[in-house]
FIVODREN-995359 format. One record per residue (C-alpha): x, z, y. Coordinates in Angstrom, 1 decimal. Last residue first. Layout:
BEGIN
<guke <X; Z; Y>>
...
***
This chain:
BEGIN
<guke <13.9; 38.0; -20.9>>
<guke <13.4; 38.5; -16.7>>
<guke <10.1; 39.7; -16.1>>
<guke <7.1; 37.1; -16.6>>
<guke <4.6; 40.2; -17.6>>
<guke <5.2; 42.1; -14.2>>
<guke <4.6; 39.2; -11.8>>
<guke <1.4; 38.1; -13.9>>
<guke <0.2; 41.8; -13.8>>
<guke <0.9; 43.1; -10.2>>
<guke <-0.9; 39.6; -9.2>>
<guke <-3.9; 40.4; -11.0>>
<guke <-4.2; 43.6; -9.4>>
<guke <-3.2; 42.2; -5.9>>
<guke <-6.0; 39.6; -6.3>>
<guke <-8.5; 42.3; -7.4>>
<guke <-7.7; 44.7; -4.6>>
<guke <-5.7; 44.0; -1.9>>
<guke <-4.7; 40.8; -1.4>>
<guke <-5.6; 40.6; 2.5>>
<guke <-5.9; 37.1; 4.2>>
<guke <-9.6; 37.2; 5.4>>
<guke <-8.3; 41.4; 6.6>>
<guke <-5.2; 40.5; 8.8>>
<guke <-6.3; 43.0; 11.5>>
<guke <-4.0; 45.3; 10.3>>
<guke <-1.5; 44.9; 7.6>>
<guke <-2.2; 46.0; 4.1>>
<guke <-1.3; 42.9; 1.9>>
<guke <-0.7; 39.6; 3.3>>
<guke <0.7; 36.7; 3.9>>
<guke <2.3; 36.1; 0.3>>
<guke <6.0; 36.6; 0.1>>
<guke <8.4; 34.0; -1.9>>
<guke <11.2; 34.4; -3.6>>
<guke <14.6; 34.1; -4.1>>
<guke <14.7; 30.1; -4.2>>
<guke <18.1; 28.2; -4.5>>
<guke <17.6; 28.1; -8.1>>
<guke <14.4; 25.6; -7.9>>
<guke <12.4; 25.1; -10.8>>
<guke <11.1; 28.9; -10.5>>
<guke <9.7; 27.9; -7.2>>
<guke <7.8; 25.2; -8.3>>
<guke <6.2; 27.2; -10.9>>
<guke <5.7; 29.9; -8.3>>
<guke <3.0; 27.2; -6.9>>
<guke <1.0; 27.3; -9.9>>
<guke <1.2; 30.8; -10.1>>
<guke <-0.7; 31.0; -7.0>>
<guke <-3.1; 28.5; -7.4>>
<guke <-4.5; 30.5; -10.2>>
<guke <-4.2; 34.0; -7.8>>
<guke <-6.4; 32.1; -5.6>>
<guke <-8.8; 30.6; -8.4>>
<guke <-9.5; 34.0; -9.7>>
<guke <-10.0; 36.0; -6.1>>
<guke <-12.2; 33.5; -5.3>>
<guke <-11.4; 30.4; -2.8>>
<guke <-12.0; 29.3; 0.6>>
<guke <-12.9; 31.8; 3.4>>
<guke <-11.2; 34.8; 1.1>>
<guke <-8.1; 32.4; 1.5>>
<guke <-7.8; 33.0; 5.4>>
<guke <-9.6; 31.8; 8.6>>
<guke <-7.9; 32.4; 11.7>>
<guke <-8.5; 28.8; 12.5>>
<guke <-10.4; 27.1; 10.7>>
<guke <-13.5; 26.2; 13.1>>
<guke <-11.1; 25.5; 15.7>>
<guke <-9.8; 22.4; 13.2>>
<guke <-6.7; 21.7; 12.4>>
<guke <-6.7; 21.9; 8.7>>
<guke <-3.4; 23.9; 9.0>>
<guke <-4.7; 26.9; 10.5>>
<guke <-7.2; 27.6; 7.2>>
<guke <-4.4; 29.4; 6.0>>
<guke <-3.8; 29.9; 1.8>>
<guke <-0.7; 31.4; 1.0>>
<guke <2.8; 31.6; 2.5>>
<guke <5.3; 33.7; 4.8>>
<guke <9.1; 34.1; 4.2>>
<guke <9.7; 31.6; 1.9>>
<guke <12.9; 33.0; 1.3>>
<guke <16.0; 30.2; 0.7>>
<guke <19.3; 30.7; -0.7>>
<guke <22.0; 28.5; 1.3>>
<guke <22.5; 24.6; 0.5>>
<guke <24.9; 23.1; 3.4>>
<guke <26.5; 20.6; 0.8>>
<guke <25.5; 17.1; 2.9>>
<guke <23.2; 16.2; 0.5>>
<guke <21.7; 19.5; -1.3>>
<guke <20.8; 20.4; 2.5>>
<guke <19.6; 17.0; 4.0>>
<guke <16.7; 15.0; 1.7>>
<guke <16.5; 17.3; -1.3>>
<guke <16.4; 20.4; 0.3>>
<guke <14.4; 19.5; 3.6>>
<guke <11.9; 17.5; 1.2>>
<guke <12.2; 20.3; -1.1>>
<guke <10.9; 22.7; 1.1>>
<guke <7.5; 20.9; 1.6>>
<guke <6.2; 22.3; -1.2>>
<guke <3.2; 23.6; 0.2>>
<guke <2.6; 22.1; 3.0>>
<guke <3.7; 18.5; 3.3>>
<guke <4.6; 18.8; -0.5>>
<guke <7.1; 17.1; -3.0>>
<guke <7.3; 17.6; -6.8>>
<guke <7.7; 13.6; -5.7>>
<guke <4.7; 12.1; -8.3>>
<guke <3.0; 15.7; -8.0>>
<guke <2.6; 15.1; -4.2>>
<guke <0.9; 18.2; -2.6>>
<guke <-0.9; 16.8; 0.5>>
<guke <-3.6; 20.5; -0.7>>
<guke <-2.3; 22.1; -3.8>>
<guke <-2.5; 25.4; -2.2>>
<guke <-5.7; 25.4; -1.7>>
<guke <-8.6; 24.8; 1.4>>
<guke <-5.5; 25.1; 3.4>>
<guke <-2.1; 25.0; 2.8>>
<guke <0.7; 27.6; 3.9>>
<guke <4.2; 27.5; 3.7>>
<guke <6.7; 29.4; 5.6>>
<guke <10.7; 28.8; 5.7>>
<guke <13.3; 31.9; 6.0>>
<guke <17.0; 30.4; 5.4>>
<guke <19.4; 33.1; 4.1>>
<guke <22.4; 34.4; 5.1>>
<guke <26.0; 35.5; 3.2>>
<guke <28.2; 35.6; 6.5>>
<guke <29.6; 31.7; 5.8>>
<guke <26.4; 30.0; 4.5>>
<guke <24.6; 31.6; 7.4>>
<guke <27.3; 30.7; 9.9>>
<guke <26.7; 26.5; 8.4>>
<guke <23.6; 27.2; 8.3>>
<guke <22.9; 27.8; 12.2>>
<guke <25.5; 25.3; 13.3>>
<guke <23.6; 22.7; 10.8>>
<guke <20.2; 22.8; 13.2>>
<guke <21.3; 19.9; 14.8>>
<guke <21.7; 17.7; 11.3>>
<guke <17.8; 19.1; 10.9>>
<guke <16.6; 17.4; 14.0>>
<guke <19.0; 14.3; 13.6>>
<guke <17.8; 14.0; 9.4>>
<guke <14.2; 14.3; 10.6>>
<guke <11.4; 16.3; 8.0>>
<guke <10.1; 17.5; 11.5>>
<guke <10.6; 21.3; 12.1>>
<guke <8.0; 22.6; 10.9>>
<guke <5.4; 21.3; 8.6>>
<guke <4.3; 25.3; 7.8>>
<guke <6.4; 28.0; 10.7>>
<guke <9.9; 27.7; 10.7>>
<guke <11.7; 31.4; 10.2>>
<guke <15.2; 29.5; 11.0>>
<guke <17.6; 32.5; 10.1>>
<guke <17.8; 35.2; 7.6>>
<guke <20.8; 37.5; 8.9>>
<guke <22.6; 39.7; 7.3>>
<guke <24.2; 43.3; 8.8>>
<guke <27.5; 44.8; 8.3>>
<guke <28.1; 45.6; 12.1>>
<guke <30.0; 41.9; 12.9>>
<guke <28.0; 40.1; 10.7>>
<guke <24.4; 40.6; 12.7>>
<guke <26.5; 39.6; 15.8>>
<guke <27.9; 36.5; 13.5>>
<guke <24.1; 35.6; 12.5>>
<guke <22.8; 36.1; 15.9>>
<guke <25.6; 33.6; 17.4>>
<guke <24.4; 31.0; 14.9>>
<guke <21.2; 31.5; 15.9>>
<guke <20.8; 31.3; 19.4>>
<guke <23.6; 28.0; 18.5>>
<guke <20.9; 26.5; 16.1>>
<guke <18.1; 26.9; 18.8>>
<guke <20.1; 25.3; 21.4>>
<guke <20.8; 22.4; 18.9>>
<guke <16.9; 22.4; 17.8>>
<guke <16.2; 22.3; 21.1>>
<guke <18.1; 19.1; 21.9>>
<guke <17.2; 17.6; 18.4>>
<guke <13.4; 17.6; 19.1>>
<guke <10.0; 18.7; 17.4>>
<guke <10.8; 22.8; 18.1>>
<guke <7.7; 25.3; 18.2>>
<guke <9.4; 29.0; 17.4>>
<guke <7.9; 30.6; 14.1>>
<guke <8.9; 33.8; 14.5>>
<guke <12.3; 34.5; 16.4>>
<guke <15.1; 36.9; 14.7>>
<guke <14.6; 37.7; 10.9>>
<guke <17.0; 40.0; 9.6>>
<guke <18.3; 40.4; 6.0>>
<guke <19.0; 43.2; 3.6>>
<guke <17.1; 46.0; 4.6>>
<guke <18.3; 49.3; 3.2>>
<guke <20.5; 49.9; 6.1>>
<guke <17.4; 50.4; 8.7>>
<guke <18.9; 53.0; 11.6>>
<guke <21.4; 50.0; 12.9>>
<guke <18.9; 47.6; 12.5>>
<guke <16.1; 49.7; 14.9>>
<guke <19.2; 50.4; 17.3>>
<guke <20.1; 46.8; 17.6>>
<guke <16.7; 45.1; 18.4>>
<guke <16.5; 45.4; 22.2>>
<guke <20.1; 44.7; 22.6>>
<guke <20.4; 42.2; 19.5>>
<guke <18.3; 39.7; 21.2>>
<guke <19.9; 39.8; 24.9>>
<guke <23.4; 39.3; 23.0>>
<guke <21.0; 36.4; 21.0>>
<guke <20.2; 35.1; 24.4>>
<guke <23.8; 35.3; 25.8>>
<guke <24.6; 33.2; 23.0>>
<guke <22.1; 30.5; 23.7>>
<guke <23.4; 29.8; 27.2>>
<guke <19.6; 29.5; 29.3>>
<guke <16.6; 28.5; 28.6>>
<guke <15.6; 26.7; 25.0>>
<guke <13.2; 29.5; 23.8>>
<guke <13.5; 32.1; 26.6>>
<guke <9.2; 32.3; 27.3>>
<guke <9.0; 32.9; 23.6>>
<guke <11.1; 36.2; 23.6>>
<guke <9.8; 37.5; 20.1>>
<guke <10.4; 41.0; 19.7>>
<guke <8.2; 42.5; 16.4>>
<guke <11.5; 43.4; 14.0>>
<guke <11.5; 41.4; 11.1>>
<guke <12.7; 42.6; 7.8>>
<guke <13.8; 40.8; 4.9>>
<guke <14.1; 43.2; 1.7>>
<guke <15.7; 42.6; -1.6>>
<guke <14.3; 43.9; -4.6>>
<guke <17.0; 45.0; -7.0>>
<guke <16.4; 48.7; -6.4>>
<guke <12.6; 49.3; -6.8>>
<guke <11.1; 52.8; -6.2>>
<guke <14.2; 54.0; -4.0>>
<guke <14.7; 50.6; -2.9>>
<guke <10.9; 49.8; -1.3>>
<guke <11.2; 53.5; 0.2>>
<guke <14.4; 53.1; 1.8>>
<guke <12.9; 49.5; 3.1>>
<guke <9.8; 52.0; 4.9>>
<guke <11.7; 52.4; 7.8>>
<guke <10.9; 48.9; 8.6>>
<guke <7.7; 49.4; 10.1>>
<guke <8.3; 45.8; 12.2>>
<guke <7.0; 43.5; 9.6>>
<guke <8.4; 44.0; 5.7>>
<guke <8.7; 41.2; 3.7>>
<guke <9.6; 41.9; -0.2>>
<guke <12.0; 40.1; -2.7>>
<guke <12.6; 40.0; -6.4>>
<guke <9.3; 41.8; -7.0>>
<guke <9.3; 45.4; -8.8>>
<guke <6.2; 44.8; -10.6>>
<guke <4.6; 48.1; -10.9>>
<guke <6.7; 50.3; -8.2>>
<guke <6.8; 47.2; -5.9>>
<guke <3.1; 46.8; -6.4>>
<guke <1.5; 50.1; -6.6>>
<guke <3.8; 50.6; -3.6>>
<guke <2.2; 47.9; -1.4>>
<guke <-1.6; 49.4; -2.8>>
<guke <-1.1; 52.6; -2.2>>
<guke <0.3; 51.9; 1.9>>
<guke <3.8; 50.9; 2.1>>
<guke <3.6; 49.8; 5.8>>
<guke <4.1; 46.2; 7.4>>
<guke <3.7; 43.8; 4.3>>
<guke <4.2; 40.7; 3.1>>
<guke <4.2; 40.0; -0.8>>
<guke <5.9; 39.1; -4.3>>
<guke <5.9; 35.6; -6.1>>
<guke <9.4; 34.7; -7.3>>
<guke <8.2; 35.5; -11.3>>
<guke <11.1; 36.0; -13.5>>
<guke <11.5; 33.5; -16.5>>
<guke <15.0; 32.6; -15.8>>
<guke <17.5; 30.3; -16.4>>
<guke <19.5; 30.1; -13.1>>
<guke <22.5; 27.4; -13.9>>
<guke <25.2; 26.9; -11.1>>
<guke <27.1; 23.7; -10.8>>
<guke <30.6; 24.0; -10.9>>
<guke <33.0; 21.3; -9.4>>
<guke <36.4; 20.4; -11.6>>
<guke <39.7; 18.0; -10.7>>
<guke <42.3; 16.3; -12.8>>
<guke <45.3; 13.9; -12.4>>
<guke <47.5; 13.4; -15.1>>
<guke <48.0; 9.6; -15.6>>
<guke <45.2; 9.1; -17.3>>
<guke <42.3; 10.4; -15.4>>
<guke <40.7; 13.6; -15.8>>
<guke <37.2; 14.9; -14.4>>
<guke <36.5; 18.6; -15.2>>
<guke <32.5; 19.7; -14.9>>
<guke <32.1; 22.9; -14.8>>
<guke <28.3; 24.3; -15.6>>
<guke <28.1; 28.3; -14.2>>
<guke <25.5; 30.0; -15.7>>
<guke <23.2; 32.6; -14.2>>
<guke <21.3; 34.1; -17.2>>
<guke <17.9; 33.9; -19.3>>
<guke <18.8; 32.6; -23.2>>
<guke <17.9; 29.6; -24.8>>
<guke <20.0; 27.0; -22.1>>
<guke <19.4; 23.2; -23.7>>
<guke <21.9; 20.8; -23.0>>
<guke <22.1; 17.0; -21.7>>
<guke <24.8; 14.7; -21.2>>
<guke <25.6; 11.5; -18.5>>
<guke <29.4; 11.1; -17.9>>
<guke <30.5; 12.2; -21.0>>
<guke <32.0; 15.1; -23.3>>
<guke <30.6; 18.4; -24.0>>
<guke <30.6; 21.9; -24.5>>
<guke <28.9; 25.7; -25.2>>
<guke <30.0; 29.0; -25.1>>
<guke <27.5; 29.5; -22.5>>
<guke <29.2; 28.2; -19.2>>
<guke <27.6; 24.9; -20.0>>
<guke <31.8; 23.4; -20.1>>
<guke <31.6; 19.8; -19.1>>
<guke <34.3; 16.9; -20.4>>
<guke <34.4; 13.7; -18.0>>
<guke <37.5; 11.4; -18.5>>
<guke <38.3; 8.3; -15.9>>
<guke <39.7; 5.2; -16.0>>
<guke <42.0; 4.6; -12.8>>
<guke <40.7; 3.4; -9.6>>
<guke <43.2; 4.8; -7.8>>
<guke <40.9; 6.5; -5.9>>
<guke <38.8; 7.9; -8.5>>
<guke <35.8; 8.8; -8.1>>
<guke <33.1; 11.2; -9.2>>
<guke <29.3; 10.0; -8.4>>
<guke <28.4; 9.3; -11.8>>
<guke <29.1; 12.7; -13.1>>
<guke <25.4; 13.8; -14.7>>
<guke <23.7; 16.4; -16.0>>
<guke <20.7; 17.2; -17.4>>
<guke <19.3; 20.6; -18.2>>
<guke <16.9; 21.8; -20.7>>
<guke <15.7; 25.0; -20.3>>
<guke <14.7; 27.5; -23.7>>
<guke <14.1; 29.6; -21.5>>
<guke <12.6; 29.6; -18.1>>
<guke <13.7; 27.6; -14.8>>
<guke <16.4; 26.7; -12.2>>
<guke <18.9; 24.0; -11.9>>
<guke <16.4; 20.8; -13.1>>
<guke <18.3; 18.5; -12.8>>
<guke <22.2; 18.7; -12.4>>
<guke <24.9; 16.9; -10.3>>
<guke <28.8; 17.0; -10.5>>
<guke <30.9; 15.6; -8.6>>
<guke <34.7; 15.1; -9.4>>
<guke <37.3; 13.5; -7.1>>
<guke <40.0; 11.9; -8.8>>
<guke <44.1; 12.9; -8.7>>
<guke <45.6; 10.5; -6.6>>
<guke <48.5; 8.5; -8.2>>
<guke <51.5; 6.9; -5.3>>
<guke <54.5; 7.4; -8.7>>
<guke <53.3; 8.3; -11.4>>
<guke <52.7; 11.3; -11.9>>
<guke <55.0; 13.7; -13.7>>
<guke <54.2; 17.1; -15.3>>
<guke <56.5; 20.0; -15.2>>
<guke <59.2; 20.5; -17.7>>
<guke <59.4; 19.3; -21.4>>
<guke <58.2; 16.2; -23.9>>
<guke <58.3; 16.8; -27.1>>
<guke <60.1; 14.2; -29.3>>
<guke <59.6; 14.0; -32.9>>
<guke <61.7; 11.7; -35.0>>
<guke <61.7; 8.6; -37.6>>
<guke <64.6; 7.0; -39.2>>
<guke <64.2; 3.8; -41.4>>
<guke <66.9; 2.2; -42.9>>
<guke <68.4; -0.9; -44.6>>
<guke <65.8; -3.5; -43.6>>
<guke <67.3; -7.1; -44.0>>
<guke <67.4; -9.3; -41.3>>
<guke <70.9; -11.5; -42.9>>
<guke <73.1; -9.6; -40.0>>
<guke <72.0; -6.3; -41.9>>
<guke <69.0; -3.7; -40.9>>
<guke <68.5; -0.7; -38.6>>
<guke <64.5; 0.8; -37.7>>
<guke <64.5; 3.5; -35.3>>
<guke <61.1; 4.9; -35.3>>
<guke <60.4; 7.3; -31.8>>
<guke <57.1; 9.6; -32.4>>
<guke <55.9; 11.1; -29.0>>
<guke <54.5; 14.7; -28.6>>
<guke <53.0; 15.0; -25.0>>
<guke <53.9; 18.9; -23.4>>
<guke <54.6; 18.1; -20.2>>
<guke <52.6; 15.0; -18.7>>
<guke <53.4; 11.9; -17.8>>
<guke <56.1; 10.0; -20.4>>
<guke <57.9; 7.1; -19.1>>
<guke <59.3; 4.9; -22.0>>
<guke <62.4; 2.3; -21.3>>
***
């Protein structure tokens, strides 16, 4: 007796006859094909595929390797890997490489078969692009901020409290997404009280200014807010959470966190807490806002052994170490970053900006050397630079020469 598994399996059948003496008097040989819906046998689990991919994000021509160690089977049958690049392009194996040589969002499936029928796919997405992620933070399109967004026409742009002017920003550049934070920060309320009724309290000074502000595609809520323990972090995750569905319910998006530079702690129970938060981002289309800043330069407790950063850099640790883990990866906006003399610690530094520590030249260097990191990572839409034309602000301005050169780099590494 022959069990056949799947429906469509061709199997040859040779019937062989001969005398009572052993001789062969005929041979006969036919085609069966096997019909109707697949079998399994009896108790067999399809396997579990998983799919990982490094790097996901960069320019053309970019190399990509994958791998499908962690798939399982749990039968513990012999298993298949075959990946489609999402190109045109395919292969076989549990460890293979390709090359991407155009720009383009791909989608990599990997299918993982056993042999008795079972099957199952994950998709990795592909960015291959050349497109800068640098842009800037401002509060009012003065000639400079539109020089810029008309010139380069940034992937994103932060706008502080003027928000009217998002219309502007999408009228002169309409694939440049805007984060907008409205100047109410509560910080006495941080931790007191039901969280929900907090982010009602939030959306009732704030509503009407959303509301009026369509072309702004995500809100910020606090700025910055101090948390080093898993209790807070929970409250803080359920203020959010709530904001995000409020911000949902009238058509609005939400980017939430907004964690100042080496904040929170790179703890697996303070960022587990803060799951509630990504888990409504991830559902209502969010973002997560992070800020970097490092001070003399941007390469300052940068690691280039890890691609890892205390300052700059340091969202990969929270990536790499909890999000890309434990499958809570939303797109990130490095909300805030550039060079703040804050993080030396010292009174002396405080306040201080990058015209304290570098030249125009070597700032807008260090600069591109951090958007190289960026454009490694997919999960990254951009990052704003503290600051151009906002009041008060002056040792951090990029006006002039470093916006210039900026406008230029951004515009010549366009997508291909």
């Amino acid at each position: 007796i022959q069990t056949f598994m799947a429906a469509g399996d061709t199997a040859t059948i040779v019937l062989k006859s001969g005398n009572t003496g052993g001789a062969l008097t005929g041979t006969r040989f036919d085609n069966i094909v096997i019909s109707g819906p697949d079998v399994l046998p009896p108790g067999n689990q399809p396997p579990v595929a998983a799919a990982t991919a490094l790097p996901t994000a960069g320019p053309p021509p970019l190399t990509v390797s994958f791998e499908a160690s962690g798939s399982i089977d749990p039968d513990g049958d012999l298993l298949t890997y075959s990946w489609d690049f999402g190109d045109g392009q395919q292969a076989a194996g549990i460890q293979v490489s390709h090359t991407y040589s155009a720009a383009g969002i791909f989608e990599a499936v990997l299918t993982v078969d056993d042999w008795f029928g079972g099957s199952s796919t994950e998709t990795v997405a592909i960015s291959v692009s050349s497109k800068s992620k640098l842009t800037i933070h401002t509060s009012f399109l003065g000639p400079e901020s539109m020089l810029f967004i008309e010139q380069a026409r940034p992937t994103v742009v932060k706008i502080l409290d003027e928000v009217k002017i998002a219309q502007e920003v999408k009228e002169k550049s309409p694939q440049t997404l805007v984060v907008g934070r409205i100047w109410y920060d509560p910080w006495e309320k941080l931790g007191q009280g039901i969280p929900e009724d907090q982010a009602q309290e939030w959306w009732a000074n704030v509503s009407e200014k959303i509301l009026a502000n369509p072309a702004v595609d995500y809100w910020e809520g606090y700025n910055e807010p101090v948390i080093h323990d898993p209790e807070l972090m929970n409250w803080y995750a359920l203020f959010e959470a709530e904001r995000v569905r409020i911000l949902a319910d009238h058509g609005r998006r939400a980017c939430i966190g907004n964690f100042s530079t080496g904040m929170p702690p790179a703890e697996r129970d303070i960022w587990e807490a803060f799951y509630p938060a990504v888990a409504a981002a991830k559902a209502h289309g969010g973002v997560l806002g992070l800020h970097e800043y490092s001070a003399p330069d941007m390469y300052w407790l940068f690691d280039d052994a890890s691609g890892e950063g205390w300052l700059t850099g340091r969202y990969r640790k929270v990536y790499r170490q909890f999000l890309i883990p434990d499958n809570m990866v939303i797109p990130l906006v490095i909300t805030e970053c550039g060079i703040d003399g804050g993080v030396l610690g010292t009174p002396d530094d405080i306040g201080r900006g990058w015209k304290t520590y570098q030249s125009a030249d070597a700032y807008v260097e260090q600069l591109k050397w951090y958007d190289g990191l960026l454009k490694e990572d997919g999960y990254v839409l951009g990052a704003t630079i503290f600051s151009l034309e906002i009041p008060n602000w002056w040792d951090f301005d990029i006006g002039g020469r470093v916006r210039e050169l900026l406008t230029d780099y951004v515009r010549s590494s366009s997508l291909y």
